[in-house]
C-alpha positions in Angstrom: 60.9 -20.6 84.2 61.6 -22.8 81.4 62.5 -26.2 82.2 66.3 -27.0 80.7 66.3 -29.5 77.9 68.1 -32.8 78.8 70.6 -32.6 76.0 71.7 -36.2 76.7 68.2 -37.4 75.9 68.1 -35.5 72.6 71.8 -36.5 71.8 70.9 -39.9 72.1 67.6 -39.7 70.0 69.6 -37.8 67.4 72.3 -40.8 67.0 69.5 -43.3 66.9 68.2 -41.6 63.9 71.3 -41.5 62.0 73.3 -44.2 63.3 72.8 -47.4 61.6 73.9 -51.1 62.4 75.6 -53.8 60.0 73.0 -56.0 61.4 70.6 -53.0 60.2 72.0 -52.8 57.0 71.8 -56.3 55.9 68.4 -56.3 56.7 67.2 -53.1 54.2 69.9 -55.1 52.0 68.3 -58.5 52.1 65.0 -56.7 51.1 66.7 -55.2 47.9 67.9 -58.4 47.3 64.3 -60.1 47.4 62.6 -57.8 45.6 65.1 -58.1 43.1 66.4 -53.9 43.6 70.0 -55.3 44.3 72.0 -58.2 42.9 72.6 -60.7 45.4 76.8 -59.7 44.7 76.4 -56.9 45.5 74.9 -57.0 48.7 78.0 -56.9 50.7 79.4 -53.3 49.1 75.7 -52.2 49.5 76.0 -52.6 53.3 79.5 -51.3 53.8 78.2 -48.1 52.3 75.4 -47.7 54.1 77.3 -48.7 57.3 80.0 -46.2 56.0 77.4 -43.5 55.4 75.9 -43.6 58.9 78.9 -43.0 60.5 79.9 -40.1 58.3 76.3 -38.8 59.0 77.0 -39.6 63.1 79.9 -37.8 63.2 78.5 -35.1 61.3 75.6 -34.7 63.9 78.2 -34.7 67.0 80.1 -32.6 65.4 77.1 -30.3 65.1 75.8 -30.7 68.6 79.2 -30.4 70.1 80.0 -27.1 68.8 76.1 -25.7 69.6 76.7 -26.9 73.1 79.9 -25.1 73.3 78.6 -22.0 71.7 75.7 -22.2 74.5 78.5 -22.8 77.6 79.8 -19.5 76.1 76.9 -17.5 76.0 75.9 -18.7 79.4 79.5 -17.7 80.8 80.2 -20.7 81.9 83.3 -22.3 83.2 84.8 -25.2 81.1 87.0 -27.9 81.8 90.1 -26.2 80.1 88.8 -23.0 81.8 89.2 -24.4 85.3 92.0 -26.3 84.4 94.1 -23.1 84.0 92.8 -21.3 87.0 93.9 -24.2 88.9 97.4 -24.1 87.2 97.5 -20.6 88.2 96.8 -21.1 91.7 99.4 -23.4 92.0 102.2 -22.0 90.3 101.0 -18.4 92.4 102.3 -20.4 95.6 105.1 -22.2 94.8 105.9 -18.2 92.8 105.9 -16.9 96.0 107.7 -19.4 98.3 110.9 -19.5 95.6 110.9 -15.4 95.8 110.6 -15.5 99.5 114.6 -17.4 100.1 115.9 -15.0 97.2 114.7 -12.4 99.6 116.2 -14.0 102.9 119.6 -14.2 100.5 119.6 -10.7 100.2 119.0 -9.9 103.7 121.8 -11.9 105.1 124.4 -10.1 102.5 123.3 -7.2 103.6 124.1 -8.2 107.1 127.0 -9.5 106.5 128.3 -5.7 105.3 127.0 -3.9 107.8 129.2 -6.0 110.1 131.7 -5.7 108.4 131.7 -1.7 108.1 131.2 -1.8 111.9 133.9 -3.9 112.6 136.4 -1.8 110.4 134.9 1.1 112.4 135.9 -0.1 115.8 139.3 -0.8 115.0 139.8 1.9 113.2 140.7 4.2 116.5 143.3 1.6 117.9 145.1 2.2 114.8 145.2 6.1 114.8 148.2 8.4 115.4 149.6 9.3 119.1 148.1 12.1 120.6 150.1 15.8 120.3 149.9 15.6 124.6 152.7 12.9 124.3 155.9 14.3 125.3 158.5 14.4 122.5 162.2 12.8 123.3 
């Protein structure tokens, strides 16, 4: 089985290549300057841009390895941060779902109580309320 690269290694190895210090810059600048490639004026602007240009060239390469990692996690299937993130959104929103339907449901079953006493007790004295019986002698 092929070992797994160590992406941080070659991350790292990458940004050393393009990434370039001021103190770096001065340096390749000083040598224009002494062999007379590079005024001694401009010297300053000379390092800003090459400064300015390795960052560009950094972010570039980031950018690049960023989305090729990402495009690997996908083809591998694997789970992301955002990816679990949701799931564990969902998983606690599925609870609290659940225990806000469950007193909605209790609601219901106590007005529904409620009626069916009520129909019962209008059944009971229902009788006590009827007409005399046609045994009662008439006067």
């Amino acid at each position: 089985m092929p070992k797994t690269p160590d992406f941080t290694r070659l991350l790292s190895a990458g940004v050393e290549f393009v990434a370039l210090t001021r103190a770096q810059a001065r340096d390749r600048a000083a040598e224009l300057v002494g062999q007379g490639q590079l005024a001694q004026s401009q010297m300053q602007a000379f390092v800003d841009d090459l400064v300015d240009e390795s960052r560009r060239r950094t972010d570039t390469m980031m950018d690049l390895v960023r989305s090729e990692i990402g495009r690997q996690v996908k083809t591998l299937g694997i789970a992301t941060k955002d990816d679990l993130a949701k799931l564990e959104a969902k998983l606690t929103a599925s609870p609290r779902g659940a225990a806000t339907k469950a007193p909605a449901k209790k609601t219901a079953a106590k007005k529904t109580a409620k009626k069916t006493a009520a129909k019962k007790a209008v059944k009971k004295t229902a009788p006590a309320t009827a007409t005399p019986s046609p045994a009662s002698p008439a006067s």
